[in-house]
C-alpha positions as CSV (number, residue, x, y, z in Angstrom):
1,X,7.7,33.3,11.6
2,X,4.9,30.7,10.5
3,X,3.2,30.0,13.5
4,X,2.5,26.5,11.6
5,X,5.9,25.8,11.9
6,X,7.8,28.0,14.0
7,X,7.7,29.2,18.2
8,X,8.8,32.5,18.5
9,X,5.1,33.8,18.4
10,X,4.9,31.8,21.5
11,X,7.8,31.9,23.1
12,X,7.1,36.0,23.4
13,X,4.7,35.4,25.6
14,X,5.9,34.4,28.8
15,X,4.2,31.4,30.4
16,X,3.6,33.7,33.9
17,X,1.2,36.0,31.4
18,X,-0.9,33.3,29.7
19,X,-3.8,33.6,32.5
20,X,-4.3,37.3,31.1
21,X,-4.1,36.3,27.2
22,X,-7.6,36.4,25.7
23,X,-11.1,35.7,27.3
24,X,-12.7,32.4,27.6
25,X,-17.1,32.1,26.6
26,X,-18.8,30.4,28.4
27,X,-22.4,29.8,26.2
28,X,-24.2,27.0,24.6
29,X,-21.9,27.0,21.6
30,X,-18.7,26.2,23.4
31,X,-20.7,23.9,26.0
32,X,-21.9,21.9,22.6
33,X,-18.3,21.7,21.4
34,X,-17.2,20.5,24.8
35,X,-18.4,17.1,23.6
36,X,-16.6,16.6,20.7
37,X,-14.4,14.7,22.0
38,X,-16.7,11.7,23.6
39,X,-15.6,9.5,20.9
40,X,-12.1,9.4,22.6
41,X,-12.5,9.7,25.5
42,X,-15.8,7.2,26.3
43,X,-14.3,4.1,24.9
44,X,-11.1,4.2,27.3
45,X,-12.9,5.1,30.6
46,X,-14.9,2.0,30.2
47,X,-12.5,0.1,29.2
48,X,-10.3,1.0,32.4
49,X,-13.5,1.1,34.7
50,X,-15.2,-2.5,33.2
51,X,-11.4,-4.2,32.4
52,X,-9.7,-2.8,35.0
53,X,-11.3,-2.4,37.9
54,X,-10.1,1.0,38.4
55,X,-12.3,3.8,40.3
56,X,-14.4,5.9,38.1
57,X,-13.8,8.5,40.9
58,X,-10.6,9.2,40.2
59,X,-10.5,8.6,36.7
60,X,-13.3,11.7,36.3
61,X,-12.5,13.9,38.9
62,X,-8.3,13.8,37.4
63,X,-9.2,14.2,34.6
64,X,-12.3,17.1,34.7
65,X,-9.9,19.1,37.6
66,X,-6.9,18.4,34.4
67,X,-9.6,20.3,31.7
68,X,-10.6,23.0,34.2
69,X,-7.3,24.2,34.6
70,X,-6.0,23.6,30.8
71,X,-8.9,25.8,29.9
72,X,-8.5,28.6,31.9
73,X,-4.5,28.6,30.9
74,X,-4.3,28.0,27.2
75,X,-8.2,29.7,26.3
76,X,-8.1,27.5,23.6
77,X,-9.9,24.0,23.4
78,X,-6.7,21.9,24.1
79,X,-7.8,18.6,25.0
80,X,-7.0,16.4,27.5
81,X,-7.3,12.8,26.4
82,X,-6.0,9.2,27.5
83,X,-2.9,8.0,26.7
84,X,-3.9,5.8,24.0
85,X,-0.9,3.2,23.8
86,X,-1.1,3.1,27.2
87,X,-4.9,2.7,27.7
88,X,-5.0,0.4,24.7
89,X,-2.3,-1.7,26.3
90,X,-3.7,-2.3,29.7
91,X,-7.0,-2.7,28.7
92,X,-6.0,-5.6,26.7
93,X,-4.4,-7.0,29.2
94,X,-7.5,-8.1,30.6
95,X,-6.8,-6.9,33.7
96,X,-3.6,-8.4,34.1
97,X,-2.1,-5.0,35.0
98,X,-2.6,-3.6,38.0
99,X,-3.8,0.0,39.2
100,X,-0.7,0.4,40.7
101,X,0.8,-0.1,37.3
102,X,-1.3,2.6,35.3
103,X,-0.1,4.5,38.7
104,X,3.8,4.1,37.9
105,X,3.0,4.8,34.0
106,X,1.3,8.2,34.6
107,X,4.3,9.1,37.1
108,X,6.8,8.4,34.8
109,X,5.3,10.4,31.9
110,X,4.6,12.9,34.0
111,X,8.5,13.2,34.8
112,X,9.8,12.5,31.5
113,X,7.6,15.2,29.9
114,X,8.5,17.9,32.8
115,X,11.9,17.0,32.0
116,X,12.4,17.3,28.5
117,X,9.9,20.7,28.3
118,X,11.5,22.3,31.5
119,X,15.4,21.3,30.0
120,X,14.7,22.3,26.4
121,X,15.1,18.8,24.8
122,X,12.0,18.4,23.3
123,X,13.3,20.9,20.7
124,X,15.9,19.2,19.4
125,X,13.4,16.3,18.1
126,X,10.9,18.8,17.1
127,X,13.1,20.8,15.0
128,X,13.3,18.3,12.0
129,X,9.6,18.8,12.0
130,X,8.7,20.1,8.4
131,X,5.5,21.5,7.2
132,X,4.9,17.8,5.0
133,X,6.1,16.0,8.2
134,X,3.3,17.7,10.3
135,X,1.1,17.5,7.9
136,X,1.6,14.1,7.2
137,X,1.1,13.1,11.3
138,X,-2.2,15.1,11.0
139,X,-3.4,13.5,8.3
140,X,-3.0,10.1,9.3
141,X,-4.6,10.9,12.4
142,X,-7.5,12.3,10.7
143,X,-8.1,8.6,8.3
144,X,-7.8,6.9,12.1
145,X,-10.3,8.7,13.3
146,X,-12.1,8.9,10.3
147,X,-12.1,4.5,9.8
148,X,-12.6,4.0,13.7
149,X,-16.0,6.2,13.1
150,X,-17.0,4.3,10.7
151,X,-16.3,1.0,12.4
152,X,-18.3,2.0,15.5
153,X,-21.3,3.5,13.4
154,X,-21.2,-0.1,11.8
155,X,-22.4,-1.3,15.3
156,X,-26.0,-0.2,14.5
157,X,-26.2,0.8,11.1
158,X,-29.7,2.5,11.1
159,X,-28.5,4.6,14.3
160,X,-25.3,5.8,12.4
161,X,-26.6,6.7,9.8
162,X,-29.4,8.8,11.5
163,X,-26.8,10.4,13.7
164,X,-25.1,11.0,10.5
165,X,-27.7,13.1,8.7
166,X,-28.8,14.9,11.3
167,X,-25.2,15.6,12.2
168,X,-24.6,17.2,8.0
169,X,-27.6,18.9,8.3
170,X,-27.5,20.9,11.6
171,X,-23.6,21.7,10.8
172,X,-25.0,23.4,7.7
173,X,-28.2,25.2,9.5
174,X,-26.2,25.8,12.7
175,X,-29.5,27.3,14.3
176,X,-29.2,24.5,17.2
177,X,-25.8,23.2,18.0
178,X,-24.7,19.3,16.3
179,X,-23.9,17.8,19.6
180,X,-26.7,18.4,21.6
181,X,-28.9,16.9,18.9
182,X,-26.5,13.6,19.1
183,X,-26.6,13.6,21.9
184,X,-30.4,13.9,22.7
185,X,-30.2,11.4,19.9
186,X,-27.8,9.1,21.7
187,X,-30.3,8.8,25.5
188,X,-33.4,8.5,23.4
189,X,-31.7,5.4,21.3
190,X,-29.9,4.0,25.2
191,X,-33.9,4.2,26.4
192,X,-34.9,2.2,23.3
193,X,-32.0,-0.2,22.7
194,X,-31.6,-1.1,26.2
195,X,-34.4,0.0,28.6
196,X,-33.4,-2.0,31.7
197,X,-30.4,-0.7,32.0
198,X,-31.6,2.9,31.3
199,X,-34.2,2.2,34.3
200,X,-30.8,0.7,36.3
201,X,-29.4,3.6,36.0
202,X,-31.9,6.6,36.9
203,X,-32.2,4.7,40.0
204,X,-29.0,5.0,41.3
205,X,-29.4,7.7,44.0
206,X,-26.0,10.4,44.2
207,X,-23.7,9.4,46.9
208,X,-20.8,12.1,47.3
209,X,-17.4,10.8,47.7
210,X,-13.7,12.1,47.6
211,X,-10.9,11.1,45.5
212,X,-8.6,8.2,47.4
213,X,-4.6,8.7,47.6
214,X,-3.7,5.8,45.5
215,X,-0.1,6.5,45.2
216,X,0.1,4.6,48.6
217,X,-0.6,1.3,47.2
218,X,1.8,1.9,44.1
219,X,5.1,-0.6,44.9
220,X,8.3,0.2,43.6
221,X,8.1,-2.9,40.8
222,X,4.8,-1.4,39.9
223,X,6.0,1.7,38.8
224,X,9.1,-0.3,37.2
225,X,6.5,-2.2,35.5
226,X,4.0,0.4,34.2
227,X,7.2,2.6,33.0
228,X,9.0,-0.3,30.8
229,X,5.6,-1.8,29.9
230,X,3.1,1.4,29.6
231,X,4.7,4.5,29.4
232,X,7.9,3.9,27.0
233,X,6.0,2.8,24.3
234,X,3.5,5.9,25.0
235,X,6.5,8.1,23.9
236,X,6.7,8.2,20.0
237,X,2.8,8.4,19.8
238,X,3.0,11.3,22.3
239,X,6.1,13.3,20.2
240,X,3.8,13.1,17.1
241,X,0.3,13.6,18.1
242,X,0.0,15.7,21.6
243,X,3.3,17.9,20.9
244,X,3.8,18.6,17.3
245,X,0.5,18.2,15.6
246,X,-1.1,20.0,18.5
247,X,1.4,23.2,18.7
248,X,0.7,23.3,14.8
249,X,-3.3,23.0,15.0
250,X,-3.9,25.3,17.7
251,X,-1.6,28.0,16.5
252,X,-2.8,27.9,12.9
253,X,-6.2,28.1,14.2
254,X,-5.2,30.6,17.4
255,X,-2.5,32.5,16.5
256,X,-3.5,35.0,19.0
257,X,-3.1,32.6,21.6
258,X,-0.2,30.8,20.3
259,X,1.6,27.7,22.5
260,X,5.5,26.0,22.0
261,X,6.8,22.3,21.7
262,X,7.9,23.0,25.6
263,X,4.6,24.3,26.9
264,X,2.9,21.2,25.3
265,X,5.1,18.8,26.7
266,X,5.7,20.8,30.5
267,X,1.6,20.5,30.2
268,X,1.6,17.2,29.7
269,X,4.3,16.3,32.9
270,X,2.3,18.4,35.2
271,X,-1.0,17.4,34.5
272,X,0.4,13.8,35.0
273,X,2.4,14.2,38.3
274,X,-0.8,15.6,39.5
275,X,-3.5,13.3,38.5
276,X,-1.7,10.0,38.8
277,X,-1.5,9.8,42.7
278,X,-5.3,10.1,43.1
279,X,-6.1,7.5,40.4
280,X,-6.3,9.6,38.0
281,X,-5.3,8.0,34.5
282,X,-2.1,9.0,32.4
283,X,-3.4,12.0,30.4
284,X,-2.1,14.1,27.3
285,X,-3.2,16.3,24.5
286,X,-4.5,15.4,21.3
287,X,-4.6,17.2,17.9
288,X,-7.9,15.0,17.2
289,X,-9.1,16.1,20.2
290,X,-9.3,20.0,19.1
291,X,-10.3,19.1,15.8
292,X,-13.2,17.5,17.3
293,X,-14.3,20.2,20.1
294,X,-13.6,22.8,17.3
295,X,-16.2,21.2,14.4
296,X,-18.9,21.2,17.1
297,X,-18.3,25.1,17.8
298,X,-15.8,25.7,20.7
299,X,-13.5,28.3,20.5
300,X,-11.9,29.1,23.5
301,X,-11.0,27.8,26.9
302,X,-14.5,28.2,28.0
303,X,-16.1,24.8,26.6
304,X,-12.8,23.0,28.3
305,X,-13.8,24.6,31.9
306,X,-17.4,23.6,31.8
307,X,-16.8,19.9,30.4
308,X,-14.1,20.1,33.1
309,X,-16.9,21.0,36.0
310,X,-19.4,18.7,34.7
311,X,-16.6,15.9,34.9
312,X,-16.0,16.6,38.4
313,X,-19.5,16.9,39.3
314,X,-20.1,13.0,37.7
315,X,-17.1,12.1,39.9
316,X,-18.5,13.7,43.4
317,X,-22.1,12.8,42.9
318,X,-22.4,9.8,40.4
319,X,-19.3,8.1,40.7
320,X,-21.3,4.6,41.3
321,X,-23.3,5.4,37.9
322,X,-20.9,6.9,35.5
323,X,-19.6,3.7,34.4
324,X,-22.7,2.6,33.7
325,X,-23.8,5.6,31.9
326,X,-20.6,5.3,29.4
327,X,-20.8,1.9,28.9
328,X,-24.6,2.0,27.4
329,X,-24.4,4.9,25.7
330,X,-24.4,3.9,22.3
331,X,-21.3,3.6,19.9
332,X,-22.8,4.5,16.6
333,X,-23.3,7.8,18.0
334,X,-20.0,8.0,19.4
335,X,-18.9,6.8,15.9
336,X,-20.3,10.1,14.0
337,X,-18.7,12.3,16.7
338,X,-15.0,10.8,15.5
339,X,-15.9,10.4,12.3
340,X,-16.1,14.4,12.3
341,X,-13.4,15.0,14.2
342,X,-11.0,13.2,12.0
343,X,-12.7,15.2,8.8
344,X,-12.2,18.1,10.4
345,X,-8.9,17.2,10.9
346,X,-7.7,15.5,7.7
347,X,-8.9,18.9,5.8
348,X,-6.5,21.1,7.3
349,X,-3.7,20.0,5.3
350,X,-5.4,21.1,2.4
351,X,-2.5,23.9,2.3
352,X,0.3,21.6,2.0
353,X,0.6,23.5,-1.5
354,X,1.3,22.2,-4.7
355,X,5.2,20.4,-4.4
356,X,5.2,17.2,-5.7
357,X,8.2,16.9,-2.4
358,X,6.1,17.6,0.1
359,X,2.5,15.9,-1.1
360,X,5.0,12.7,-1.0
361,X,6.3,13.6,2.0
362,X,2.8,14.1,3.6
363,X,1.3,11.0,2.2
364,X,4.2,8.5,3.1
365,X,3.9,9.8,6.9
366,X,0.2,9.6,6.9
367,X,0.4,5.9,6.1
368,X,2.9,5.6,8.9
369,X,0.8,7.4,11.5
370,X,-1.8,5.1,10.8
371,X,0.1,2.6,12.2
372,X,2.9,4.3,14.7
373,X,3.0,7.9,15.1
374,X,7.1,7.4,15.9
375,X,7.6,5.4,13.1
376,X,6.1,8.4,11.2
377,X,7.6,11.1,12.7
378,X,11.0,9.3,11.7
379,X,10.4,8.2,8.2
380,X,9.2,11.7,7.4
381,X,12.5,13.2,8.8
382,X,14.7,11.3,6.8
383,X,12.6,11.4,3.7
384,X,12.1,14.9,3.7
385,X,15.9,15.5,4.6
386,X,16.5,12.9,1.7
387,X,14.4,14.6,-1.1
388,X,15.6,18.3,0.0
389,X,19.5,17.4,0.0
390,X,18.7,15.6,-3.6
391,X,19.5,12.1,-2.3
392,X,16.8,11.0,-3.6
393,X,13.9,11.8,-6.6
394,X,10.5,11.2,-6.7
């Protein structure tokens, strides 16, 4: 079977054997392509450090101890990403919602996801999922990421377009790895566009500190609250984008290490029932996530463990700095990094073929997973279903 489209190249592997399947690196290749997914991940860890209020501690330590262990599972570069629905709405809340709240939310996708995985539901949705349909969600995901770079290279023009050359030219040479150049690129322009705070923060002095039991302070109408308000309208964007797109990237790129629908979404309700207690944020995976730690070279587990260790390090050592260091870091650069993510991930449905059904089908879904990866998700279903049983011609 496709591994595009089908599970049965995953399910032969039993989940108590994936430890032993394949062999992580651990070199400056996948430690480049460990960053490729800043764009992300940056912009909502300020926004629930700054906004919220919430403790950078747990936020990093969650969610580097989350990629440590996803790594050495899977060996592939699976992401682990906020929830964006979720962090979207909370952060716009000003701070009206409480960290109690994001608390409940991450609880109650942790559940629902080990639930549906562990029961088998999950593939009864993810069975209507067609080649266009997938396709579709990928490719809309792609143009997202693909505008939003371009919107935060817009920031500072002259530093987005610098990071943008340098960023075509290096992928073409490949002699010294993409991100650490943006990177490098991205201190040197903090020192320049904001010197102060780049003195403020060298010095701040480490100070260790361990991750606090915040599931204590969670109330019962908190976790009502962050479920009904957070973490139900999480759910269609998480069907489309961190089970089915994900399950079809990685195992068209790594078929040798090939995941399901159910390991994706059992993931996804474990990582969550763990973090969420010690103020961890809700977490998932992300097709844009791989795309992006994939164009900057990673190819196995390996650049998921280190950016996992380097995560918890920050959170130990640095906690008091970290938000600090994310908030000046500047967004132009973090605007070519998702810019390439979403190219890299908009091309791979280049082999959609040539069906006049299916292009249609893909492009109508794309359009829809701009705006609501459910809304896609369904529209592609019945279209497909629509155009195959003749209901309708195009």
């Amino acid at each position: 079977m496709n591994p595009i489209l089908g599970e049965s190249t995953a399910t032969s592997v039993p989940w108590y054997r994936r430890w032993s399947l394949g062999k992580n690196r651990y070199d400056h290749v996948e430690l480049a392509g460990a960053f490729g997914d800043l764009g992300t991940l940056i912009p909502f860890v300020v926004g629930y450090i700054v906004v919220m209020k919430i403790d950078p501690l747990g936020i990093l330590f969650m969610f580097g101890l989350s990629e440590l262990i996803v790594g050495l599972y899977y060996k592939t570069p699976i992401p682990v990403q906020p929830m964006k629905a979720i962090g979207g709405a909370a952060i716009a809340s000003g701070g009206a919602m409480s960290a109690g709240m994001i608390c409940g939310a991450g609880l109650f996708t942790g559940i629902f996801w080990f639930i549906v995985g562990a029961t088998k539901t999950v593939n009864i949705v993810t069975k209507f999922a067609s080649k266009p349909v997938i396709r579709g969600i990928v490719l809309g995901l792609g143009l997202m990421f693909v505008t939003e770079g371009i919107r935060m290279m817009l920031v500072a023009p002259w530093l987005g377009g610098i990071a943008l050359v340098l960023t075509f030219a290096l992928l073409t040479w490949q002699r010294f790895p993409a991100m650490f150049a943006l990177l490098l690129l991205g201190a040197g322009a903090t020192w320049l566009l904001d010197p102060e705070k780049a003195s403020q923060l060298l010095a701040i002095p480490p100070h260790f500190r361990l991750p606090e039991f915040t599931f204590a302070r969670m109330s019962w109408g908190d976790f009502v609250k962050g479920s009904l308000l957070l973490a139900i309208p999480q759910l269609p964007l998480t069907i489309g984008n961190a089970v089915i797109a994900i399950r079809a990237e990685n195992n068209e790129l790594f078929p040798d290490r090939p995941v399901s629908d159910r390991m994706m979404a059992v993931s996804q309700g474990i990582m969550n029932l763990v973090t969420a207690p010690f103020g961890g944020i809700p977490l998932c995976h992300g097709a844009g996530g791989m795309a992006g730690h994939v164009r900057f070279g990673a190819r196995t587990g390996g650049s998921l463990v280190m950016l996992g260790g380097i995560m918890m390090a920050l959170a130990l050592f640095f906690s008091q700095s970290v938000g600090l260091l994310f908030q000046i870091f500047p967004k132009a650069v973090l605007g070519v990094i998702l810019f390439f993510a979403g190219a890299e991930l908009a091309i791979s449905t280049r082999d959609i073929g040539s069906r006049k059904e299916d292009f249609y089908v893909m492009l109508v879904v794309a359009g829809f997973a701009m705006w609501n990866m459910g809304a896609a998700f369904l529209a592609g279903v019945i279209l497909h279903q629509a155009l195959e049983r003749g209901w309708v011609k195009i």
